[in-house]
C-alpha positions as CSV (number, residue, x, y, z in Angstrom):
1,X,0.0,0.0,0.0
2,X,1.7,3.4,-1.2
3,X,2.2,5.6,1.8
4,X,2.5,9.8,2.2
5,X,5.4,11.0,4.7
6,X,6.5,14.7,5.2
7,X,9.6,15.4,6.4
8,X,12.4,18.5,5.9
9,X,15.9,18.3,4.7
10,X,18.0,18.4,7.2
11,X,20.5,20.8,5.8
12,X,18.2,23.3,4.2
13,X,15.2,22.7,5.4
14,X,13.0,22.5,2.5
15,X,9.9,20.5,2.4
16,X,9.5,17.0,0.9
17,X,6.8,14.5,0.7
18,X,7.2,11.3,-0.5
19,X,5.2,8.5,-1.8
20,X,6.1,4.7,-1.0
21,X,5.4,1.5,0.0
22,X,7.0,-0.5,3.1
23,X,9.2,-3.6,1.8
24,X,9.3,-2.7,-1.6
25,X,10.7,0.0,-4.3
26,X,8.8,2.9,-5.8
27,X,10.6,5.2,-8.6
28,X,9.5,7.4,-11.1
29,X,10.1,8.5,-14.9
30,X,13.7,9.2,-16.4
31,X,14.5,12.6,-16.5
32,X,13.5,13.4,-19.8
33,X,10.2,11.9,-19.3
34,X,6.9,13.3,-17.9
35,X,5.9,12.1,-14.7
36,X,3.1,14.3,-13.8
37,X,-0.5,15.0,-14.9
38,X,-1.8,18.3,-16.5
39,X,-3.4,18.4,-12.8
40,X,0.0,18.9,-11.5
41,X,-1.3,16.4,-8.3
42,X,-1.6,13.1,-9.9
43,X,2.0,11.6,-10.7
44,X,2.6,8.6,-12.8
45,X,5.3,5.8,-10.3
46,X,6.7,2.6,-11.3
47,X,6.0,0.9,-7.6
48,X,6.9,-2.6,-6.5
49,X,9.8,-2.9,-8.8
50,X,11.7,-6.6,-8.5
51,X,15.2,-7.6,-9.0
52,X,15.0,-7.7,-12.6
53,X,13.5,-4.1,-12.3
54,X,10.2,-5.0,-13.4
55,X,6.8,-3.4,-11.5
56,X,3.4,-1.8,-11.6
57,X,2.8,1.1,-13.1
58,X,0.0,3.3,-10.9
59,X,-1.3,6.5,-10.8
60,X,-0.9,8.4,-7.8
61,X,-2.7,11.1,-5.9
62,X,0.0,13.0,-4.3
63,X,-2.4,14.6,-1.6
64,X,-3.9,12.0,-0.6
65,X,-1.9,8.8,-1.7
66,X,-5.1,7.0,-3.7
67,X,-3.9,5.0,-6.4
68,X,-4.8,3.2,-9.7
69,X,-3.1,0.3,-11.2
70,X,-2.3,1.5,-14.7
71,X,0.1,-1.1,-16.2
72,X,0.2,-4.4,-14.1
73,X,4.0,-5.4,-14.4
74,X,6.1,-3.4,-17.0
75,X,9.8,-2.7,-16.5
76,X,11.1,0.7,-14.8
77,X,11.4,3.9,-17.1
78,X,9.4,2.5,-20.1
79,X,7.3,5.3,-20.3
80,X,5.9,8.9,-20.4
81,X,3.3,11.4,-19.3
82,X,2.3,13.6,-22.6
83,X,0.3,17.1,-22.1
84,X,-3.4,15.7,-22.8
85,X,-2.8,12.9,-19.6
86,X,-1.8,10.1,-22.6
87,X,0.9,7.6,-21.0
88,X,3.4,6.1,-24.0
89,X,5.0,3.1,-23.1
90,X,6.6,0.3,-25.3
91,X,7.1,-3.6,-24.9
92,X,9.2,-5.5,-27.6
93,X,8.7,-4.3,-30.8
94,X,5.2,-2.4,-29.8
95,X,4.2,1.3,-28.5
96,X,0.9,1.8,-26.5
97,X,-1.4,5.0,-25.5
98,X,-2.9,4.8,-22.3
99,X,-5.1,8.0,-21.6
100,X,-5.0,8.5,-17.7
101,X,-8.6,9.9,-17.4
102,X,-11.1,7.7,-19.3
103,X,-8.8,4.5,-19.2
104,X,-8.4,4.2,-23.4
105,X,-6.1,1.7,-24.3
106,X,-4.7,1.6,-28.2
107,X,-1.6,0.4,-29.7
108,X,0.4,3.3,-31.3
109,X,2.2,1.6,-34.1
110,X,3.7,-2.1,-33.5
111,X,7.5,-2.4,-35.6
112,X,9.2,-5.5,-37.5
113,X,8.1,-8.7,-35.2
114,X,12.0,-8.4,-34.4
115,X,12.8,-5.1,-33.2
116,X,13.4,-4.0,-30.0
117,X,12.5,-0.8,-28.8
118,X,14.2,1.1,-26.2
119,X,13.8,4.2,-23.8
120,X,13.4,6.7,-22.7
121,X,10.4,7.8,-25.4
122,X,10.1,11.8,-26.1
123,X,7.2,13.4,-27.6
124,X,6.7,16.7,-29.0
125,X,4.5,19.7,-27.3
126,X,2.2,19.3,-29.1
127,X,1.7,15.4,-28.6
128,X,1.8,15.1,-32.5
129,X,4.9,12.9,-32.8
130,X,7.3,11.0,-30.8
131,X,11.3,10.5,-30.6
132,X,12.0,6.3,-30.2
133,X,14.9,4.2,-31.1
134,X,14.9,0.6,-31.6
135,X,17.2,-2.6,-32.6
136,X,17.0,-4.3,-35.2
137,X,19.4,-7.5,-34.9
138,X,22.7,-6.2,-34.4
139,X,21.6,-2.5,-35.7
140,X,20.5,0.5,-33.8
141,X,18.1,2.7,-35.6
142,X,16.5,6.2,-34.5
143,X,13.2,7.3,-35.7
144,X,10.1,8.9,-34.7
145,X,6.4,7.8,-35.0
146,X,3.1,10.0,-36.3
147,X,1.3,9.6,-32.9
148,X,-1.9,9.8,-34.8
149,X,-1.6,7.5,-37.6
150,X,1.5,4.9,-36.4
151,X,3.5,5.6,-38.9
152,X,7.1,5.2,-38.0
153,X,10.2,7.1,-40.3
154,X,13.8,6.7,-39.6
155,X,16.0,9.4,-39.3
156,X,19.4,7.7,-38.8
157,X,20.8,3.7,-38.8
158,X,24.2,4.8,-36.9
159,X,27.3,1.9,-37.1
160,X,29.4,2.5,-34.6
161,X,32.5,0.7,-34.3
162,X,33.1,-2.1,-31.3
163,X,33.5,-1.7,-28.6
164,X,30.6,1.0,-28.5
165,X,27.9,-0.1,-31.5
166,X,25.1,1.6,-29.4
167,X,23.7,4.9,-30.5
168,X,20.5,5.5,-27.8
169,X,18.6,7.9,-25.6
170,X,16.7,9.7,-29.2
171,X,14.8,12.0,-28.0
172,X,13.1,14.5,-30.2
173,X,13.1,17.9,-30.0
174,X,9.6,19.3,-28.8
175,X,9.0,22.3,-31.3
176,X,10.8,21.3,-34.6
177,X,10.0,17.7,-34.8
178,X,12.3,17.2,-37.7
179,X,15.1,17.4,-35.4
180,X,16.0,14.0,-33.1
181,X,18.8,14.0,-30.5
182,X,20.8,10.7,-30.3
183,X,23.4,9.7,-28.4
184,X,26.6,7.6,-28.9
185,X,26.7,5.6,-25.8
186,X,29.7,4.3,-24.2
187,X,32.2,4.9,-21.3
188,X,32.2,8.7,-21.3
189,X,36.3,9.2,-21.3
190,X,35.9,6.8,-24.7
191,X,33.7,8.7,-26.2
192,X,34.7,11.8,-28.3
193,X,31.4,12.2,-30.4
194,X,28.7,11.8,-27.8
195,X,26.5,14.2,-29.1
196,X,24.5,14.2,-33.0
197,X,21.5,15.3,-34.6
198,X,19.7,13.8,-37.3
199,X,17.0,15.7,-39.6
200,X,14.5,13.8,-41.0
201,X,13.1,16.6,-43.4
202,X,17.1,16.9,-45.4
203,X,18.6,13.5,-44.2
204,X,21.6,15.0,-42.3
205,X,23.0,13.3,-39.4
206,X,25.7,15.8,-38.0
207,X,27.9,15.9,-34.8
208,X,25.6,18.3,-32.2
209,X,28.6,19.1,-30.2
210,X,32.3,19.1,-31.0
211,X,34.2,17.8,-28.2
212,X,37.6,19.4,-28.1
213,X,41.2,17.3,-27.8
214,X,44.7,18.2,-26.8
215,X,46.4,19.6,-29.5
216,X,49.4,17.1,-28.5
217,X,48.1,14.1,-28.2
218,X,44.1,14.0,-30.0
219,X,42.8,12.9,-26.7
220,X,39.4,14.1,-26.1
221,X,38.6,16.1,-22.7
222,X,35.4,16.8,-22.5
223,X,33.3,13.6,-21.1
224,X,29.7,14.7,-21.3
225,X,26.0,12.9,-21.6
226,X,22.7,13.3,-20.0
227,X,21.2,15.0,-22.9
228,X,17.6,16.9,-23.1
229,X,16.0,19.4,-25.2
230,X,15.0,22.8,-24.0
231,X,11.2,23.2,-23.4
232,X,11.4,25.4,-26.8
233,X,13.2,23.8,-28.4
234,X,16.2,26.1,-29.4
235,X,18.9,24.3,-27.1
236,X,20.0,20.8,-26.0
237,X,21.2,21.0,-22.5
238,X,23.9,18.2,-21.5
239,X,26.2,17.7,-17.9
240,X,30.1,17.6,-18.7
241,X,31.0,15.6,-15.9
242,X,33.2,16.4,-13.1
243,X,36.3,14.2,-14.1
244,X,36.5,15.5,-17.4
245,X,39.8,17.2,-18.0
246,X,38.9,20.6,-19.6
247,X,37.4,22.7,-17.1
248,X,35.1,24.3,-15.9
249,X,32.4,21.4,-15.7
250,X,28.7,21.1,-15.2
251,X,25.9,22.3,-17.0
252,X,26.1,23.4,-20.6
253,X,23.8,23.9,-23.7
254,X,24.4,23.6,-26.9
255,X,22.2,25.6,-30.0
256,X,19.9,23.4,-32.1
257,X,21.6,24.0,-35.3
258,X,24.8,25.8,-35.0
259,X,26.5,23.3,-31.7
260,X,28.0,26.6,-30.1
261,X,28.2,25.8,-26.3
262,X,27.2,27.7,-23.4
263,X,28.4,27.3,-20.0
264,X,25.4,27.3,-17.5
265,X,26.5,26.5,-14.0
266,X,29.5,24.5,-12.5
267,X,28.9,25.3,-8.4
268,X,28.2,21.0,-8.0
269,X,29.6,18.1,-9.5
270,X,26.2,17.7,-11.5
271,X,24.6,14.1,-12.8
272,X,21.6,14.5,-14.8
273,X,20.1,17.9,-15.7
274,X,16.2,18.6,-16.3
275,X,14.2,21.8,-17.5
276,X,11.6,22.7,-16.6
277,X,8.4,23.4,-18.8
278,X,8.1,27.2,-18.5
279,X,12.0,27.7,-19.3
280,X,13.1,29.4,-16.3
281,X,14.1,26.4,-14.3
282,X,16.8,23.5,-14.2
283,X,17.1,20.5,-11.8
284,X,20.0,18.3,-11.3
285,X,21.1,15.6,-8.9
286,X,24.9,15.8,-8.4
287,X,27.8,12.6,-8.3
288,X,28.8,11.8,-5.0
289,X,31.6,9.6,-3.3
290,X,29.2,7.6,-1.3
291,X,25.6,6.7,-1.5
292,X,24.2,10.1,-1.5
293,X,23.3,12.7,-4.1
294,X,22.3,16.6,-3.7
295,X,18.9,17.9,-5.7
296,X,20.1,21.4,-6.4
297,X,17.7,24.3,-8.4
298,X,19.2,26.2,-11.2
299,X,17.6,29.6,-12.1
300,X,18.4,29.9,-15.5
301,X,18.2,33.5,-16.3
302,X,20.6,34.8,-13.7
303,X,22.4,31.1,-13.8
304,X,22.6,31.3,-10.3
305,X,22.0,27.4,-8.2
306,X,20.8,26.8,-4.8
307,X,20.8,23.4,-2.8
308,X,17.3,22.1,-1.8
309,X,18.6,18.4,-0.3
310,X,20.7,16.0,0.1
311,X,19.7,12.1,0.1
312,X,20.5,8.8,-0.3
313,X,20.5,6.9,-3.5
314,X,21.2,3.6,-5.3
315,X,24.4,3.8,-7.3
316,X,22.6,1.7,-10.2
317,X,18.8,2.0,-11.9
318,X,16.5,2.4,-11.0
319,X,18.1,3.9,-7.7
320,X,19.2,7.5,-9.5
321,X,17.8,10.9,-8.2
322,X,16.5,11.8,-11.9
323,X,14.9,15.2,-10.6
324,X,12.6,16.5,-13.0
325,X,9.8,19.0,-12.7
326,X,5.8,18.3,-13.0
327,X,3.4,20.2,-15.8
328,X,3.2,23.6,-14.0
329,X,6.8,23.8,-13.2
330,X,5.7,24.5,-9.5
331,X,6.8,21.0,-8.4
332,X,10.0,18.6,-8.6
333,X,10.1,14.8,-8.2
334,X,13.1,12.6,-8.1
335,X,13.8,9.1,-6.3
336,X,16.0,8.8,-3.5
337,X,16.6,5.9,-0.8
338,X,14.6,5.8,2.7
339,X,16.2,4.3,5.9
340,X,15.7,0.7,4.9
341,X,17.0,1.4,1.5
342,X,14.1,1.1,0.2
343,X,13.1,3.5,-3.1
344,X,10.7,6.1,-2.4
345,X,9.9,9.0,-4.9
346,X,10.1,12.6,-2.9
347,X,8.4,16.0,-4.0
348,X,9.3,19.3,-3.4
349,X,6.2,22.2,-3.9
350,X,8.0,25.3,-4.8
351,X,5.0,27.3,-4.0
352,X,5.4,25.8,-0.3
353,X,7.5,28.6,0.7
354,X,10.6,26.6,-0.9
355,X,11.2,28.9,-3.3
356,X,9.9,32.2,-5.0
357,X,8.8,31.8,-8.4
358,X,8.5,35.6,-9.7
């Protein structure tokens, strides 16, 4: 049975509820994906997640902890919240709509009876079309799908070399829905072209970012990931990671078509970055040296940070903070560890006197 808690973090102070269940492991969306309802109360939680990091999917009241089984065993981080209360998830080569309020159930568009698709989805503002990448045999493909009719387009069949074939995490880009991020996946200190975009309208697959090398030697020094589009679309924001050689670090941003890089903030060593919908606002968790992880607020137009918590984690998935923010960008969710170790997903209101919003 999910339970509410309230509690304050003991180093600022800030209010956080959580939602959980005793003996078992609750966690929400990736970062890039919609956890919340347009009501901005009900939140969408993977809960009773196994070793093989399987569970049920539930809606959840976040006032009053009432839930409602949504997806009966599904694994973690297969889906999404979209603006009109649709939840997208896939399973094997097949995509599903789910609408939250009256309970429809259709399939979006089912691929070759061998493909695999993988997460996390993205879908555009508008709900029109989504960002998904799939494998087929030994080949990684990115494409998007026509929510509205199922049909699916590819926009780029990378071949990476061994020993890092995987291009993943496509996710397209909420206002120009010709452009898809995708990411070379890999060790991050291996990886010197993390970053590309692919344009379904003129073909072009091109780098997104240009990592810079030492002139001496070619080796690259900028290890970065943990991608997501700006809310309109203009910029992809990424984390260079603390241990990457050129300084300074943190969070960056990149512009849609020209890949010239702006340094945001660098005060933590920052993890995962999320926006928020209105565009004033970035989350992030930050990479600790023992179990623990910081949620820290980014004001994005005086680039200025300020630390809300500090909790424990899981080192491995589904056990990451993944802070993101709900519909009305008045509310941030991430996952964090209670006192049995147990997952439990924790909330901060904003407009709880957390934090001024003018």
């Amino acid at each position: 049975m999910l339970t509410l808690r309230e509690m304050k973090a003991s180093a600022t102070g800030v209010a956080i509820r959580s939602l959980g269940a005793k003996g078992t492991d609750t966690g929400h969306n990736y970062f890039t994906a919609m956890s919340w309802m347009s009501d901005n109360r009900h939140i969408l939680l993977c809960t009773d997640i196994d070793k093989e990091k399987k569970g049920r999917y539930i809606k959840a009241d976040t006032h009053g902890g009432a839930t409602e089984v949504i997806v009966e065993r599904l694994d973690w981080g297969r889906g999404l919240v979209a603006h009109d209360d649709c939840f997208y998830y896939y399973d094997g080569p097949h995509i599903y709509e789910h609408h939250l309020v009256g309970g429809r159930v259709r399939t979006v568009c089912s691929l070759e009876s061998d493909a695999v698709v993988y997460g996390p989805l993205s879908v555009t503002n508008d709900g029109r079309t989504m960002g998904i990448y799939w494998r087929s045999g030994e080949q990684w493909i990115i494409g998007t799908v026509d929510v509205g009719t199922g049909h699916v387009q590819e926009a780029a069949a990378p071949s990476f070399e061994e020993p890092y074939p995987i291009a993943n995490h496509a996710m397209i880009n909420p206002v120009y829905r010709n452009l898809v991020f995708f990411a070379h996946e890999g060790k991050t200190e291996h990886i010197p072209d993390r970053i590309y975009i692919a344009d379904t309208e003129s073909g072009e697959v091109r780098s997104g970012f240009h990592q810079k090398r030492r002139l001496d030697s070619g080796e690259h020094v900028e290890y970065v990931g943990h991608e997501m589009w700006a809310p309109n679309g203009e910029h992809l924001y990424f984390v260079k990671y603390p241990q990457s050689p050129l300084k300074p670090t943190g969070v960056y941003r990149v512009d849609k078509w020209s890949g010239d890089a702006e340094f945001i903030n660098g005060d933590f060593p920052y993890w995962h970055v999320s926006l928020s919908p209105d565009g004033q606002w970035a989350v992030a968790d930050t990479i600790e040296d023992g179990a623990m992880s910081k949620i820290v607020l980014i004001n994005l137009y005086d680039r200025s940070s300020r630390l809300l918590c500090e909790l424990p984690i899981w080192r491995d998935h589904p056990g990451h903070p993944h802070p993101s923010f709900s519909q009305d960008s008045r509310k941030i969710s991430f996952t964090y560890a209670d006192e049995e170790r147990h997952l439990r997903v924790g909330i901060i209101d904003m407009e709880e006197g957390n934090e001024s919003h003018e």
